[in-house]
Structure formats: C-alpha cells, structure tokens
C-alpha positions in Angstrom: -36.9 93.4 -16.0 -36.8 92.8 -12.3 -35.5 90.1 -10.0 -36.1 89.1 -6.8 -34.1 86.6 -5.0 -34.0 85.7 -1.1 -30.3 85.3 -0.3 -28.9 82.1 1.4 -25.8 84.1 2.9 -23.2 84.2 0.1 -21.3 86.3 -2.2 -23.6 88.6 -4.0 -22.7 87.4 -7.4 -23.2 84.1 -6.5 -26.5 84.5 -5.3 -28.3 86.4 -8.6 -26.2 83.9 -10.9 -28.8 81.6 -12.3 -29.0 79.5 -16.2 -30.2 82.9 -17.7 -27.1 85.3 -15.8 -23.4 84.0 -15.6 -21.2 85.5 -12.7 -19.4 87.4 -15.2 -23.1 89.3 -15.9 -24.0 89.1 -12.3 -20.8 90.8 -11.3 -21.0 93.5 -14.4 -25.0 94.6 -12.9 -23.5 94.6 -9.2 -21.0 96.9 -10.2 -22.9 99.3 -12.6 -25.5 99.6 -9.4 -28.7 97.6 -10.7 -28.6 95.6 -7.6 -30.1 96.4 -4.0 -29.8 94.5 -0.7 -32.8 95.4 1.5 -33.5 98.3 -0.6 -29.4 99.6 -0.7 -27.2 99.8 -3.8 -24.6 96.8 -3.3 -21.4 98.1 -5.9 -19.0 94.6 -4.4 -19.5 91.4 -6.2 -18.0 90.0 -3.3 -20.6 91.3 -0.9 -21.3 88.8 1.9 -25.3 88.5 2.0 -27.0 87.2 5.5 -29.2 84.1 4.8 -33.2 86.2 4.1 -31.9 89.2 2.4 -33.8 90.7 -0.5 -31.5 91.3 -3.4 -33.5 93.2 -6.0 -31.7 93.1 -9.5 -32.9 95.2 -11.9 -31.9 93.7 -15.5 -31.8 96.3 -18.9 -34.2 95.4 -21.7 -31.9 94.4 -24.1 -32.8 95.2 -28.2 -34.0 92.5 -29.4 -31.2 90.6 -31.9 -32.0 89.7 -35.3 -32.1 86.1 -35.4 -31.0 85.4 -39.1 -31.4 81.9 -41.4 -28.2 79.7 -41.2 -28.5 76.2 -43.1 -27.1 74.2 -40.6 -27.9 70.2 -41.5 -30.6 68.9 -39.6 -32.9 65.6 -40.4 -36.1 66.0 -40.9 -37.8 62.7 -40.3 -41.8 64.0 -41.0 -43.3 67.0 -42.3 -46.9 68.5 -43.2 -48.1 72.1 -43.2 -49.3 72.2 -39.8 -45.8 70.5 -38.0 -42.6 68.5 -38.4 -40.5 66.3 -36.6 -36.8 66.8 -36.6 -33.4 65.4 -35.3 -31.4 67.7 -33.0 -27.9 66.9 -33.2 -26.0 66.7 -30.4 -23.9 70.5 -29.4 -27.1 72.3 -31.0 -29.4 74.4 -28.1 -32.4 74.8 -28.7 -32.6 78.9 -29.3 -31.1 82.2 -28.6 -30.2 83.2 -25.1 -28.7 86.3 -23.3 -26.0 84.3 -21.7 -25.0 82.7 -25.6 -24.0 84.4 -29.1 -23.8 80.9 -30.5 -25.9 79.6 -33.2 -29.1 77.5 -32.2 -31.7 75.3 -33.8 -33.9 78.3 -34.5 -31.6 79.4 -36.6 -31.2 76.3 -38.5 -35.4 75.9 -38.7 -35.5 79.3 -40.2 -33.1 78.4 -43.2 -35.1 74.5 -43.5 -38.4 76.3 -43.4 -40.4 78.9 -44.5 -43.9 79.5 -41.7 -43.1 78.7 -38.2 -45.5 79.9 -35.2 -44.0 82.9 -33.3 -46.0 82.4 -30.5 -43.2 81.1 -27.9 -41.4 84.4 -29.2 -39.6 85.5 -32.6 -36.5 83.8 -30.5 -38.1 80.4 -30.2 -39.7 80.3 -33.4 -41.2 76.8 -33.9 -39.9 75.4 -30.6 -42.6 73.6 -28.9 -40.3 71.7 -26.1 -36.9 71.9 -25.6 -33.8 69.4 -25.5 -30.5 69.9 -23.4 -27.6 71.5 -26.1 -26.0 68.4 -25.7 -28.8 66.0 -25.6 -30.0 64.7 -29.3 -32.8 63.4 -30.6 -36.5 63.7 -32.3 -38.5 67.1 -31.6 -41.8 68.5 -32.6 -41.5 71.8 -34.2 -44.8 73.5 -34.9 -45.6 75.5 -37.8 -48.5 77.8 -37.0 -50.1 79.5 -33.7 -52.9 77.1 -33.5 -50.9 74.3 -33.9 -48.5 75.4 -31.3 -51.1 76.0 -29.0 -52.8 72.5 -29.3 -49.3 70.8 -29.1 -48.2 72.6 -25.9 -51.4 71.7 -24.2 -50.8 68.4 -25.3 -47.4 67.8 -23.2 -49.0 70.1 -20.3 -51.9 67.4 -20.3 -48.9 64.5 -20.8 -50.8 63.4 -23.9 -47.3 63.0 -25.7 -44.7 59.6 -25.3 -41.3 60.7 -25.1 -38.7 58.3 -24.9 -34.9 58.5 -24.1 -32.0 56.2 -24.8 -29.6 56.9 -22.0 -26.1 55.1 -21.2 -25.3 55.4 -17.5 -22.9 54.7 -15.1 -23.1 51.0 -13.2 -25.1 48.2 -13.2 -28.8 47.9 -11.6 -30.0 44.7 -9.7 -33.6 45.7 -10.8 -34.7 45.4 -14.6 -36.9 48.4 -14.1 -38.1 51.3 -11.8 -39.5 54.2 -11.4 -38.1 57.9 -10.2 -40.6 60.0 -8.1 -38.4 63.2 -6.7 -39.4 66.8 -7.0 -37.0 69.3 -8.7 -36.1 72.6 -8.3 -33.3 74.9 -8.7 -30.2 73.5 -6.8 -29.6 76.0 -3.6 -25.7 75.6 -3.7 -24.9 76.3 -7.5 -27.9 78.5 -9.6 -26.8 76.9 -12.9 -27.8 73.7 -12.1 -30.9 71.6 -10.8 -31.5 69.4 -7.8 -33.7 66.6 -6.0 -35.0 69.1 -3.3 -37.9 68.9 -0.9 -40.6 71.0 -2.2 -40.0 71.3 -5.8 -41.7 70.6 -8.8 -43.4 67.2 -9.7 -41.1 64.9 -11.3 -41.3 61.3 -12.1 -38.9 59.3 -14.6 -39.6 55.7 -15.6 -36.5 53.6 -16.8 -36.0 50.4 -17.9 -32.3 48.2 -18.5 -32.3 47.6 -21.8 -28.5 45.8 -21.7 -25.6 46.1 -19.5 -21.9 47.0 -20.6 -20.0 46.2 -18.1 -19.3 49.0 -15.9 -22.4 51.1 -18.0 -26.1 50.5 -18.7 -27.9 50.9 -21.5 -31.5 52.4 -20.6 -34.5 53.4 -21.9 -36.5 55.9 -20.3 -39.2 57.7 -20.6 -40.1 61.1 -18.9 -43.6 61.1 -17.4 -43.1 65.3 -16.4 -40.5 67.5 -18.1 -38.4 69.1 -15.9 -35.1 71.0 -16.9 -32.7 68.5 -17.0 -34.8 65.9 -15.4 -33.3 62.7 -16.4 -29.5 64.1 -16.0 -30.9 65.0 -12.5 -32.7 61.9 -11.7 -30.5 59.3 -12.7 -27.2 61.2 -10.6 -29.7 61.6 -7.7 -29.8 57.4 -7.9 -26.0 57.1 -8.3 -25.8 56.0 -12.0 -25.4 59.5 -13.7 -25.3 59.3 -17.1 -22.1 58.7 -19.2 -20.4 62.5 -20.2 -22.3 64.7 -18.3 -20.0 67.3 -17.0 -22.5 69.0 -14.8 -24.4 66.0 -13.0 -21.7 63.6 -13.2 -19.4 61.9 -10.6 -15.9 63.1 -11.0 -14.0 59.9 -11.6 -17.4 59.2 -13.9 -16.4 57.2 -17.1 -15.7 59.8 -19.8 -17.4 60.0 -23.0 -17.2 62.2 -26.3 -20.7 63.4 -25.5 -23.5 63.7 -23.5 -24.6 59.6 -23.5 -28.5 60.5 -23.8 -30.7 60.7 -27.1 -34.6 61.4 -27.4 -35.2 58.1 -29.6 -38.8 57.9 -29.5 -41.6 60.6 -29.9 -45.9 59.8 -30.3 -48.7 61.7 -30.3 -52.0 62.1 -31.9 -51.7 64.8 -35.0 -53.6 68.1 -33.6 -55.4 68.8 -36.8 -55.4 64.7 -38.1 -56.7 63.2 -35.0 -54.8 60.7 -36.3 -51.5 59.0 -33.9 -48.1 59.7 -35.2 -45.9 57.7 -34.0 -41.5 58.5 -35.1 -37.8 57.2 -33.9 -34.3 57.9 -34.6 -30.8 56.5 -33.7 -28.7 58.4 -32.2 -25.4 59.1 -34.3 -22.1 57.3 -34.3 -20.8 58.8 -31.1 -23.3 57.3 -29.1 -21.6 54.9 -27.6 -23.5 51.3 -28.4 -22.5 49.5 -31.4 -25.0 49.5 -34.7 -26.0 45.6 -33.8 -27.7 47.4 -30.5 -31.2 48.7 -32.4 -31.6 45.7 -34.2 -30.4 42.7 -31.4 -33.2 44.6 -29.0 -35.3 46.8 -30.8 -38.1 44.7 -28.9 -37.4 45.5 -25.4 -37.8 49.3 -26.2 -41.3 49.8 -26.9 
C-alpha cells in the first residue's frame, strides 16, 4: 500500500505518523528505505522536511492474521437473525489494527456468535459503527451482508439516534446548545483530531442534564460521526470531558476512565420496518451515582 502525504516542515517520522502508523513504525519504514521525499530515499527519521514536500511511503502488505474466538463477557441487550445490539465495555476497541496485538470486540463477537457479515472485512466482522476503546456503550452489530449494507446506509443517511452520556469539565450558563465545527486530522500531532477550517461536517447537540460541581453531566447526541467527534467538540468549547488523556486540559479533573457512554441507540429494524428503540447504563465507574437514571431519566429523551 502507498501513502502520500504533503509535509508541513518537520521531522520525517513525525510527519507519516498517523492513528494507523506509530513513530516507532514510521521510524522502522524510514530506515528500511520505503520512504521518498520528492522522489529520493530519506534513510534519517530525523530528516527535516520543507513545508510542500511529497513524502511517498510505501507500506508492506502484511499477511493477513487469524483473528481467533475469545469469550470475552459482553451484554447483549437484543438479538434476532438479521442483528444485535450489544454493550461495549469500556478498554475494549472495536477490531484488529496494525498498530495493536490486543484483543478487540471482534474477537469477543466471534466466540458470542456464530454468522456475522464480513463485508467491512474478516477483521471487522459484524462492526457496523465504531466506538472509541475507551468509550462504552450500546452498538449495532450486523449479522449478514444485506443487513450490513441497509444499516450502514442508514447512519450515512443519519436515519439512526445515537445518544451519549458525557461528564465534562465545568459548568455551562446555557441548558443547551449546539456544536457546528468541521473536523479533520489535527496538523500538529497525526494521532489526534482537530476543529480545523476545511474539514469534515460536524455537528454535536448537547444538553445539561445536572451539574456536579466543578463537572456536568450531559447528554448528547451526535448528528454526524466523526472520529472522536464529541471528545473533539466538547475540548474545542473548553469543557473536555472528564479522563480523556488525549483531548483533555492538563490540570483536567482525573477520572478512572474515559467519562463518556453511548446510552441510547434507535432505529427502524432493516428487514422489520419496525422502530427499535434500546439503552444502557454505563457501569459502576462512571462517575454519577445509581439515583442519577432514575431522579432524571426524563430530561434524557
């Protein structure tokens, strides 16, 4: 596979590292001589680009690995022969990856069940969206090609309600708002996202459910699904949420994980025509007390 990238005038690793290559890869294919700057083998990691080079990386086709069953507990909250709806845990990703030898959802849906589409790819077996590793909370999981197809299209066409419980950092004067800010792929660090100028559609609707003192309990619900959209949206507005390394403020209140759960998940059944409509807590870590769901289950939907 090939990769093209237009450098911003940095160190050569840094510039080809991205979610799918670490440094420590970047750096390896640098100095085995599978990448060019303006058509010249580069051999130095710490190669100086100028800002509008063309770094060409050429990337080996790896074998695929064999991704194998492991019964790893997940919920499984609805299930017919067409789909199901599941409960990531939190410290779960979603599916294999290059950059990660640990074990993922796909593995755990291969051991829970026995047909899942391969469409995506025998690596994403079943996955028909995607949560953050640390992020958990209600997914669809599709069972057969057709399926997958029709549920995909579905979120393409935003025909599908997801919703997020989120704490964050601060308090808000408003009750409610809205997040209109394009994201792309942050120009000063590859791994992560940013509100730039010119990116992709993205717009995040939240609403204050209660306040905590210094955090905000929110619910919010993605209207486009960016890579970590509401991690990026809610830092862009100064109240990132609670435990996020990446996104977060560094004098941020700490948390044992990532403060944000996918609670609330409808959509009309692509074979039923008929609406399905699920929710889940989030698990004891989440940082609200059990009296939460019930003292204002009515301001969430």
């Amino acid at each position: 596979m090939e990769k093209r990238v237009i450098a911003k005038g940095d160190r050569l690793d840094k510039e080809i590292t991205d979610e799918n290559l670490s440094r420590s890869q970047a750096a390896k294919l640098i100095v085995s001589g599978s990448v060019s700057v303006g058509g010249k083998k580069e051999y130095k990691p710490s190669y100086k680009t100028s800002a509008g080079d063309i770094i060409e990386v050429l990337i080996p086709k790896e074998q695929p690995k064999e991704i194998l069953p492991v019964d790893i507990p997940i919920n499984v909250i609805y299930e017919d022969e067409y789909l199901a709806i599941i409960e990531k845990p939190a410290g779960l990703i979603c599916h294999p990856s290059d950059s990660t030898s640990e074990m993922t959802l796909v593995n755990a849906l291969l051991s829970r069940f026995s047909k899942l589409s391969d469409i995506a790819g025998e690596d994403r077996r079943g996955i028909v969206h995607r949560l953050d590793k640390e992020t958990s909370g209600i997914m669809l999981i599709a069972k057969d090609k057709k399926s997958h197809v029709l549920l995909s299209n579905m979120f393409k066409k935003r025909q599908v309600d997801k919703r997020y419980i989120a704490l964050v950092q601060g308090g808000f004067p408003e009750l409610s708002g809205t997040i209109d800010a394009p994201i792309a792929r942050s120009l000063r660090d590859r791994k992560k996202m940013a509100v730039v100028e010119g990116g992709r559609e993205a717009i995040t609707n939240w609403r204050v459910i209660k306040e905590y003192g210094a955090k905000t309990a929110l619910e919010i619900q993605i209207i486009t699904g960016r890579t970590h959209q509401i991690r990026v949206h809610m830092a862009h507005i100064h109240h990132p949420v609670l435990g996020d390394d990446m996104y977060g403020f560094k004098k941020a209140q700490k948390a044992n994980r990532l403060m944000l759960h996918a609670w609330y998940l409808s959509f009309e059944h692509p074979m039923f025509k008929k609406r399905l409509t699920y929710t889940c807590k989030p698990d004891n870590g989440f940082l609200v007390p059990e009296s939460f769901y019930d003292e204002y289950k009515e301001h969430f939907i």
